[in-house]
C-alpha positions in Angstrom: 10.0 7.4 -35.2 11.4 8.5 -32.1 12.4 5.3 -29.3 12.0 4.7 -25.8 15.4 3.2 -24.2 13.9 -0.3 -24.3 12.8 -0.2 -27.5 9.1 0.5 -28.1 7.9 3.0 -30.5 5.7 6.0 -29.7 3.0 5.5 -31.8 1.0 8.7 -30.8 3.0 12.3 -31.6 0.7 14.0 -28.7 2.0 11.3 -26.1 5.9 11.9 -27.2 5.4 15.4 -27.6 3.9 15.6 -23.9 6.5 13.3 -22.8 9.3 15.2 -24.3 8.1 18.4 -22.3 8.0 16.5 -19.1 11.2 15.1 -19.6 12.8 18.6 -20.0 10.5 20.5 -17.0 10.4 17.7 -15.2 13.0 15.0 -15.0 15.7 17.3 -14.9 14.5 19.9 -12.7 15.3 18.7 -9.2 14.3 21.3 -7.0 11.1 20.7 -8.4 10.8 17.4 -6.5 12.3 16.6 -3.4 16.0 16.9 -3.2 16.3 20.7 -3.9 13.9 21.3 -0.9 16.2 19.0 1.6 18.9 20.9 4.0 22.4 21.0 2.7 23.9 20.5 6.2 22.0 17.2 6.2 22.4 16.3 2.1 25.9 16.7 3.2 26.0 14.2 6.1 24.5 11.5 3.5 26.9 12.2 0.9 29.1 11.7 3.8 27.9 8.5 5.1 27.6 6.8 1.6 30.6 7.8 -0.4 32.6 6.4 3.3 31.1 3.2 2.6 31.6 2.9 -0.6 35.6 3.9 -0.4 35.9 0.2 1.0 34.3 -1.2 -2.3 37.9 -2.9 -3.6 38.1 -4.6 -0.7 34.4 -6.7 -2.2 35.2 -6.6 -6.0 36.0 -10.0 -7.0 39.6 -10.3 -8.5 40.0 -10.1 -12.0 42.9 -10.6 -13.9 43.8 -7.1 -14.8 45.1 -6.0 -11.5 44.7 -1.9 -13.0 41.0 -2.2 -13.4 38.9 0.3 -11.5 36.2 -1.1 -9.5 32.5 0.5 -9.7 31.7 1.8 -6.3 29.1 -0.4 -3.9 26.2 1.3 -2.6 24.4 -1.2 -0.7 20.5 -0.9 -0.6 19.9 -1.5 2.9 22.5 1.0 4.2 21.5 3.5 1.9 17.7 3.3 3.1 19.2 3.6 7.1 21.9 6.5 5.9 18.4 8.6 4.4 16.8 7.9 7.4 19.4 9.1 9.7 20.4 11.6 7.5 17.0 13.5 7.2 15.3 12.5 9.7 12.7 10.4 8.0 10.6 7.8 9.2 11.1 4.3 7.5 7.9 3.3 5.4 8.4 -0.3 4.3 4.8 -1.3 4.4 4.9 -4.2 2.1 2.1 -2.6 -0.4 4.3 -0.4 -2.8 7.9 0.8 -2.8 8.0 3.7 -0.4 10.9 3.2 1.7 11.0 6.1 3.9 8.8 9.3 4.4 10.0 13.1 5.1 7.9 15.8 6.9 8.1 19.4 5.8 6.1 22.6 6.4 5.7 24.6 3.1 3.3 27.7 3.2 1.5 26.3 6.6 0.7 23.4 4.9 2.1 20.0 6.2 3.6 18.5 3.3 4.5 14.7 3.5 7.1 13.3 0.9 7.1 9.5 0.1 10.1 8.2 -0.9 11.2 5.2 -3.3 14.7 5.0 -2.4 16.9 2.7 -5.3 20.5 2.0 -6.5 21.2 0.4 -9.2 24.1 0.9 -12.2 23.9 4.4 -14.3 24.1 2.5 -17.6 21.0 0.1 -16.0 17.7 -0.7 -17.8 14.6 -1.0 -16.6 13.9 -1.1 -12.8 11.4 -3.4 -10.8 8.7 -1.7 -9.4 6.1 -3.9 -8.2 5.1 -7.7 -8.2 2.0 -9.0 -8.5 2.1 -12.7 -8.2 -0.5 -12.5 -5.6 -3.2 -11.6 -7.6 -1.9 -12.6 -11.3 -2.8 -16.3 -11.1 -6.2 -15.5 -9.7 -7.4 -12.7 -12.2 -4.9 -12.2 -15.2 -4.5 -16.0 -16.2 -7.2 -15.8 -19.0 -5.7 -12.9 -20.6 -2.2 -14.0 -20.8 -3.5 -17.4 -21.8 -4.9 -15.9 -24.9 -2.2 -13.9 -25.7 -0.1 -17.2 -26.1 -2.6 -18.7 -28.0 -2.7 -15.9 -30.3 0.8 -15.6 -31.1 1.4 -19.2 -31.3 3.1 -19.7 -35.3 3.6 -16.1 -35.6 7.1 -15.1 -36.5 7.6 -11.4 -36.0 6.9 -8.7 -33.3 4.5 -6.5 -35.9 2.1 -9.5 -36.2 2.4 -10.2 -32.3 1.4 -7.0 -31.5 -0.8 -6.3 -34.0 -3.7 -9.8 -33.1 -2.6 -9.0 -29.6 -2.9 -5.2 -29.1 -6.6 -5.1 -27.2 -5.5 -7.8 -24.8 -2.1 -6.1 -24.2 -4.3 -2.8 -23.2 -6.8 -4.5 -21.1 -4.0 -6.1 -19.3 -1.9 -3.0 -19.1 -4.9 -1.2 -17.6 -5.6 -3.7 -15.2 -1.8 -4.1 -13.9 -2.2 0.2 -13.6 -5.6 0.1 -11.7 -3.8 -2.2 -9.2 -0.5 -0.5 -9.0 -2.8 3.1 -8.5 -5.0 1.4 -5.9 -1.8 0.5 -3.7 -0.3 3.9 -4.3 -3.6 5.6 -3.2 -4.0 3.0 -0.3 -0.3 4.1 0.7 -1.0 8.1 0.7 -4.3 7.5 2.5 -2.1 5.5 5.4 0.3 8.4 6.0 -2.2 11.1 5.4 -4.5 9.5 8.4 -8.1 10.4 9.6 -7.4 13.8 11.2 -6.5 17.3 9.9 -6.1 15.5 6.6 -6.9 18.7 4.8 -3.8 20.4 6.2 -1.8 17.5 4.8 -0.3 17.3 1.3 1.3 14.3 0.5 4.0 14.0 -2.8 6.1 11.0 -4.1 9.2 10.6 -5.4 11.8 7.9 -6.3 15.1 9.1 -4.7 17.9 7.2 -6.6 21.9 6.6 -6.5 23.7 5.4 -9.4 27.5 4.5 -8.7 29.8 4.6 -12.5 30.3 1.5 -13.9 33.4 -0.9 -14.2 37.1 1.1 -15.5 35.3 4.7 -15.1 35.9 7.7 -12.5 34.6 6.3 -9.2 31.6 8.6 -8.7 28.1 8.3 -7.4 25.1 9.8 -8.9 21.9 11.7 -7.3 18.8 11.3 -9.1 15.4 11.4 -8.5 11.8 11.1 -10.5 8.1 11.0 -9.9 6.8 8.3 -8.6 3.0 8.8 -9.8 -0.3 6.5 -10.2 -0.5 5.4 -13.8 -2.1 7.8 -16.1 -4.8 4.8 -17.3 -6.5 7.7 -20.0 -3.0 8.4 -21.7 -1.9 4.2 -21.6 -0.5 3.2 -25.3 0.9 -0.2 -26.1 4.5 -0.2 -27.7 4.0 -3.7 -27.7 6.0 -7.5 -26.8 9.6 -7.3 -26.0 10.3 -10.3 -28.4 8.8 -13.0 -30.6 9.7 -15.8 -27.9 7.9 -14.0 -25.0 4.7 -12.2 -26.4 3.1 -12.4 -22.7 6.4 -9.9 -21.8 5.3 -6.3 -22.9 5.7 -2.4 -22.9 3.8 0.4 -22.6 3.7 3.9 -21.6 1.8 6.8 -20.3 1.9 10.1 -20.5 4.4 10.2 -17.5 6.8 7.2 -17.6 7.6 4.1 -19.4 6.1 0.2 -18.0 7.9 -3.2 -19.0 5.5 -6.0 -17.8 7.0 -9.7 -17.6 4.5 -12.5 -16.9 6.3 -15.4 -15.6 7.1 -13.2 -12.5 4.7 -10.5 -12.9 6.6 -8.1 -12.4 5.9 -4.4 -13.5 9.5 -2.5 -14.2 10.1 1.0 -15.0 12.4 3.1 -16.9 14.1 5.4 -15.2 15.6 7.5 -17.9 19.1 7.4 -15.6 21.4 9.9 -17.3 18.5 12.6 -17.7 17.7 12.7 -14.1 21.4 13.4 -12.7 20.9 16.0 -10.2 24.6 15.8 -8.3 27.7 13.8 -8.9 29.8 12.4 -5.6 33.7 11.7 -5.9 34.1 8.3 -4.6 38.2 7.4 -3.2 39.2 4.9 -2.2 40.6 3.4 0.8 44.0 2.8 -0.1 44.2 -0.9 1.5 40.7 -1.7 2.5 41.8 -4.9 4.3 44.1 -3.2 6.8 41.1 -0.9 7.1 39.2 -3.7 8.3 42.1 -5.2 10.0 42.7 -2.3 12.5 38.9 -1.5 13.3 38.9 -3.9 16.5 42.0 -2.4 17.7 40.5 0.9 17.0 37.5 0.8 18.8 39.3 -0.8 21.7 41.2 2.5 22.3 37.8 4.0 22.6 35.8 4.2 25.8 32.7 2.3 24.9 29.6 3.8 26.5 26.7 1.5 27.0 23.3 2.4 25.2 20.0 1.5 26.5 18.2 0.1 23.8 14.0 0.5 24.6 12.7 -2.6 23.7 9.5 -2.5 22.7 6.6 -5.3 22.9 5.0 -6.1 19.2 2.4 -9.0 18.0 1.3 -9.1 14.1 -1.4 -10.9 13.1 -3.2 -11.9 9.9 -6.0 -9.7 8.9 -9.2 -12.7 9.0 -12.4 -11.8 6.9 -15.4 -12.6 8.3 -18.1 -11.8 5.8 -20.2 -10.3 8.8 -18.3 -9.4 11.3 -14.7 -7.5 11.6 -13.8 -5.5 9.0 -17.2 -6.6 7.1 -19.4 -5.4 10.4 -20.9 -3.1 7.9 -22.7 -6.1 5.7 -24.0 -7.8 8.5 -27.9 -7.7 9.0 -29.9 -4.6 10.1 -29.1 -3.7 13.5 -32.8 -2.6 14.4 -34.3 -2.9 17.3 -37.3 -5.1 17.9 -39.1 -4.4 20.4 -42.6 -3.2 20.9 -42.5 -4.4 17.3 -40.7 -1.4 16.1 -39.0 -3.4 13.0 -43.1 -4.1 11.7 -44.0 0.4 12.5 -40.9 1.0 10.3 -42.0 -0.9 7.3 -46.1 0.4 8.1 -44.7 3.8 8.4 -42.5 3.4 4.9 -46.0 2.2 3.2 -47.8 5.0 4.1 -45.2 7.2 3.1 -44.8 5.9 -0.2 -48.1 4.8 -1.0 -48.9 7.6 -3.2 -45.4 8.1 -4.8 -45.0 4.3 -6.1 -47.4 1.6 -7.8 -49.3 -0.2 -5.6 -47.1 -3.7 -7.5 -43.6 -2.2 -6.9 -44.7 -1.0 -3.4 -46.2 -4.3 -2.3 -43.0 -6.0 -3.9 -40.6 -3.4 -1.7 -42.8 -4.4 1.4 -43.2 -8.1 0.9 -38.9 -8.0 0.6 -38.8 -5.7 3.2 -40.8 -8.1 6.1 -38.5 -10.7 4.8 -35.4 -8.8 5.7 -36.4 -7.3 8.7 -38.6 -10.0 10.6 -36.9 -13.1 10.0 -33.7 -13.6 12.1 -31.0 -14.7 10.0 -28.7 -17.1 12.2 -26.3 -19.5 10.4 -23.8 -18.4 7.9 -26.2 -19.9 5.2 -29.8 -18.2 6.4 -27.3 -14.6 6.1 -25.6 -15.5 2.6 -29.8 -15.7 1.2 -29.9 -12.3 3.1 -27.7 -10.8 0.9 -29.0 -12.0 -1.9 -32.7 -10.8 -0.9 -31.0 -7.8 0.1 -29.2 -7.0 -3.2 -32.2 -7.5 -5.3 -34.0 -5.4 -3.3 -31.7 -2.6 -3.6 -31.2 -3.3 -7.0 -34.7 -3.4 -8.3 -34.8 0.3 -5.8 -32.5 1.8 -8.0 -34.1 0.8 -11.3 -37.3 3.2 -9.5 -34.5 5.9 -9.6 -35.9 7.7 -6.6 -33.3 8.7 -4.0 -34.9 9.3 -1.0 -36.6 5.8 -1.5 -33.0 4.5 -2.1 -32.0 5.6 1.6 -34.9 5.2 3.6 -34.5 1.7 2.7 -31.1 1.5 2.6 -31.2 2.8 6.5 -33.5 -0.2 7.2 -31.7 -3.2 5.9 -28.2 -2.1 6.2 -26.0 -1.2 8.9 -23.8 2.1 8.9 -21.4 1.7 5.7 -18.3 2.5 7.8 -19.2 0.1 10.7 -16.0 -2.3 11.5 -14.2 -3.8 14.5 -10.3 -5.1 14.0 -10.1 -8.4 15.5 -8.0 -10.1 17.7 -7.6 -13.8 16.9 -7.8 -16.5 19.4 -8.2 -14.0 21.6 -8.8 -15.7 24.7 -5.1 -17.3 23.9 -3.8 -14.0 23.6 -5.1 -12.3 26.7 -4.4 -15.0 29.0 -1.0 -15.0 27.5 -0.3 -11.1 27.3 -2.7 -9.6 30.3 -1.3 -6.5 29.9 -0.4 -5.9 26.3 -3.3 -3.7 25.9 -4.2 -2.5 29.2 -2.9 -2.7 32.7 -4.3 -6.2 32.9 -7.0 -7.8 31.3 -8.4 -9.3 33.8 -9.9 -9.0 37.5 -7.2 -9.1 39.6 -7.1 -12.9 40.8 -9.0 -13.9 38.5 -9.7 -15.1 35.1 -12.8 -12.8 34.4 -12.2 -9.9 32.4 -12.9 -6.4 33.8 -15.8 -5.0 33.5 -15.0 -1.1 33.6 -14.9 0.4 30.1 -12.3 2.8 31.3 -10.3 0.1 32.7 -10.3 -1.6 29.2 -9.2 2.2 27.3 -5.9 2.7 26.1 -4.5 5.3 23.6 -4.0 4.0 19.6 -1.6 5.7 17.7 -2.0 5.1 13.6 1.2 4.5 11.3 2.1 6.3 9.7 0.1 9.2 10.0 0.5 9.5 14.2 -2.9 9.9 14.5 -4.3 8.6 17.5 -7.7 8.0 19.2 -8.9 6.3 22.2 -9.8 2.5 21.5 -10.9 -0.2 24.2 -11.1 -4.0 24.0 -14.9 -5.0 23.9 -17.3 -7.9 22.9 -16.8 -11.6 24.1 -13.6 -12.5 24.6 -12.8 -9.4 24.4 -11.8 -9.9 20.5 -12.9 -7.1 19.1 -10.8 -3.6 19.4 -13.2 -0.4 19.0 -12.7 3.4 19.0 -14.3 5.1 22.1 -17.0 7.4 20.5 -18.0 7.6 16.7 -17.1 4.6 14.4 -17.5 6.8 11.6 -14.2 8.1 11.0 -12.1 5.9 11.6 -14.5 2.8 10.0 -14.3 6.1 6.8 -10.9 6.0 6.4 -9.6 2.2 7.2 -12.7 1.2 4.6 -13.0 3.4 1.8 -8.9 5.3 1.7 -6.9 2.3 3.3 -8.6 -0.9 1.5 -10.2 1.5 -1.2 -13.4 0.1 -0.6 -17.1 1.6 -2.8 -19.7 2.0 0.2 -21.1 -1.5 1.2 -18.6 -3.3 -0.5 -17.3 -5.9 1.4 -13.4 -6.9 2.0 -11.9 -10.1 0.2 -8.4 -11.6 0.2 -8.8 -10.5 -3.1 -8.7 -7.1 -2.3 -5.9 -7.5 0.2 -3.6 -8.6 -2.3 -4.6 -6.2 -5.0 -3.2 -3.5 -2.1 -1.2 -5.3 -0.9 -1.7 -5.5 2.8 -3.0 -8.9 4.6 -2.1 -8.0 8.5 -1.5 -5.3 11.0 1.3 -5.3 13.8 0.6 -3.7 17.0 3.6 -2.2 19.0 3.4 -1.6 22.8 5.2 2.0 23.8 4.8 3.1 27.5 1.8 5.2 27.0 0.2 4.2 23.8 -0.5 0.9 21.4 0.7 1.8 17.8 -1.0 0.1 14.7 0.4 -0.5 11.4 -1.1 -2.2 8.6 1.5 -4.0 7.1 2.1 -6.6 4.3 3.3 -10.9 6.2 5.3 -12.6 4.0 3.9 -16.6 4.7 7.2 -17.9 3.5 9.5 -15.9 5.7 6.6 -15.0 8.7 7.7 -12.3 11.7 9.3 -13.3 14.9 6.1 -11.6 16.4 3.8 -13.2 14.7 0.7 -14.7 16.4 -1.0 -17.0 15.2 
């Protein structure tokens, strides 16, 4: 039986069979991916700019006591992500909510094509690679599962038995970590691809990889590169615990790649297949003393004519994204925005009667309208009268569907709900902020003189550019307080896209700190340039919070 690198056996011939052929068509066909398609006056530059660094490495290997040794060469992670980015003009992606580092534009067949990269370094004789965390969201939802997979295992002595009492939980879990780790991806493609001309966008991933030789081998650094693709959740198999001491640790595979899962950290790691997906090899020399290298650089730049650069500095605040569970991003489940006079809310539900009255029984109609006057004539006010809204609301809707008529379905629907893609992005303590920042936004805030805050719509409008997808729209500061940030015109789009691609939110569903953390995105910075406000959705670390954090 054929084994994966980490040791779990195929237990399906289809799945190894498909594998094998992607493996060959795939994994080693570069040009099929990204790097084939890249410049080679710019490939060049970054071969450049990376095997220069990494002919200093002796001068940061530890000494050893065999003075002949040849030290692997260093590729550090954070100038390799800044080398790409210079190199090919890409725009850095660190969003927080997956492990796209950097995206590339390119125009193939009048079709904008948008590449997201995964840029890693790690050894070419490595194992499996970290690909996502999900302590966030573990505790909260996986516990149980986990918890009976110890208790399962517990006076079991070999792998087969583990695997074999433990199998259905190690698939539910395994479907679960891949319905998270899709929904970020998705979440990720939907935030470059924006809200405009999105059919003229095509958006690919790929993991773009360097692998330096190891220890007492021919300095050299390796190009590779793989798909990075959503988890296949149809083609999932369990190859089962990585050892009789830690059943909750386990692997499994689809018909695209192979998956380690480790508990204590939850941590989801991939394997990259390193030696099959070679697409160049770099010559790495040496520096022949890297210390007088060092030594001299002062002197050397010294000699040169330093020419001041003006660095634009630009204005930012980021903020933690607050559910209200009517308001905000949850606008949408607030209660019917209907008007009420000349008792228009009481002809709505007189008209819906009369329409219906020969189409449904005279009980499930009188039920419909009885629920229907609740709904609509009462006015919910505290957070506890609008939580039994919901309620009365969801039964209603419920016991609708079970008539399986609909038209019915969204007359109603249009009654006791407002627009599904209603939101407004919030601005906390916003009186703080605006007496603080006048003219973050706008031009200032407020009357001149005075603390009153214009009145003029225009005077409150200002140009919002999306990242990553540069889209941009006109948006004002509105409400009291002036703590809510709307488009100018239509909701609908944008509510559309930051609801349903962004959050990957059903219609009417509301937005949780669940959610948040299953995509991995809890706050949005915005940037101020000298004609526009840029927004970026963005993952806050709570342990290590932004300088611009407000709060």
């Amino acid at each position: 039986m054929k084994k994966f690198e980490f040791g779990g056996a195929i237990s399906d011939n289809k799945t190894l069979i498909a594998l094998l052929v992607y493996n060959k068509n795939i994994l080693n066909a570069g040009v099929f991916l990204l790097w084939g398609q890249l410049p080679n006056d710019q490939k060049e530059l970054y071969e450049r700019l990376i095997t220069n660094f990494a002919s200093l490495s002796e001068a940061f290997a530890q000494k050893t006591e065999d003075e002949e040794s040849i030290v692997p060469p260093i590729v550090n992670s954070k100038f390799q992500e800044t080398a790409f980015q210079k190199s090919f003009n890409a725009t850095g992606e660190d969003i927080g909510n997956t492990s796209y580092d950097a995206s590339i534009d390119h125009i193939d067949d009048k079709i904008k094509k948008r590449f997201l990269i995964g840029i890693k370094t790690f050894g070419l004789n490595s194992g499996d690679q970290k690909i996502a965390q999900f302590k966030a969201i573990s505790a909260d939802q996986w516990t149980e599962i986990i918890d009976k997979i110890k208790e399962n295992s517990k006076g079991l002595s070999t792998k087969k038995d583990i695997n074999k009492i433990n199998h259905d939980l190690y698939l539910s879990l395994a479907k679960k970590i891949a319905t998270v780790r899709n929904s970020r991806i998705r979440s990720s493609e939907e935030n470059i691809k924006g809200f405009k001309n999105r059919d003229h966008i095509s958006v690919e991933a790929v993991y773009h990889v360097l692998m330096p030789t190891p220890k007492n081998n021919k300095p050299e650094i390796l190009v590779g590169e793989t798909t990075y693709m959503p988890i296949d959740l149809e083609s999932i198999a369990i190859d089962g615990c990585t050892g009789v001491r830690n059943p909750t640790n386990f692997i499994f595979h689809d018909i695209n790649h192979c998956y380690k899962y480790t508990s204590a950290d939850s941590q989801l790691l991939m394997s990259f297949n390193n030696k099959n997906m070679v697409l160049e090899k770099w010559p790495v020399t040496y520096v022949k003393d890297a210390f007088k290298f060092f030594e001299n650089m002062s002197e050397d730049n010294l000699k040169r004519r330093a020419v001041p650069v003006k660095t634009k500095i630009s204005e930012s605040h980021s903020w933690y994204i607050e559910i209200k569970p009517y308001s905000g991003y949850n606008a949408f489940y607030g209660q019917s925005k209907m008007g009420r006079e000349n008792e228009y809310r009481e002809k709505r539900i007189k008209k819906f009667e009369n329409d219906y009255s020969d189409i449904i029984s005279k009980k499930n109609l009188d039920y419909i309208i009885d629920r229907l006057k609740v709904l609509l004539l009462k006015k919910w006010t505290t957070k506890e009268d609008k939580d039994r809204m919901v309620t009365i609301r969801l039964e209603l809707m419920h016991f609708i569907t079970q008539i399986n008529n609909q038209k019915i379905k969204k007359d109603v629907g249009s009654m006791v709900y407002r627009p599904a893609d209603e939101l407004e992005i919030r601005i906390p303590k916003s009186t703080q902020f605006h007496q603080q920042y006048p003219n973050f936004f706008v031009k200032n805030i407020f009357i001149s003189g005075s603390k009153k805050y214009v009145r003029d719509k225009e005077l409150r409008t200002f140009k919002l550019m999306f990242l990553p997808s540069n889209d941009v729209i006109n948006a004002y500061v509105n409400q009291q307080n002036r703590k809510a940030i709307e488009s100018v015109g239509s909701q609908k789009i944008l509510g559309k896209w930051i609801l349903r691609d962004v959050f990957q939110l059903k219609e009417y569903e509301p937005l949780t700190y669940n959610k948040l953390n299953e995509i991995g995105i809890n706050g949005i910075r915005f940037i101020k340039k000298s004609d526009h406000i840029e927004l970026q959705f963005i993952w806050i670390d709570s342990e290590n919070e932004p300088d611009d954090i407000w709060k």
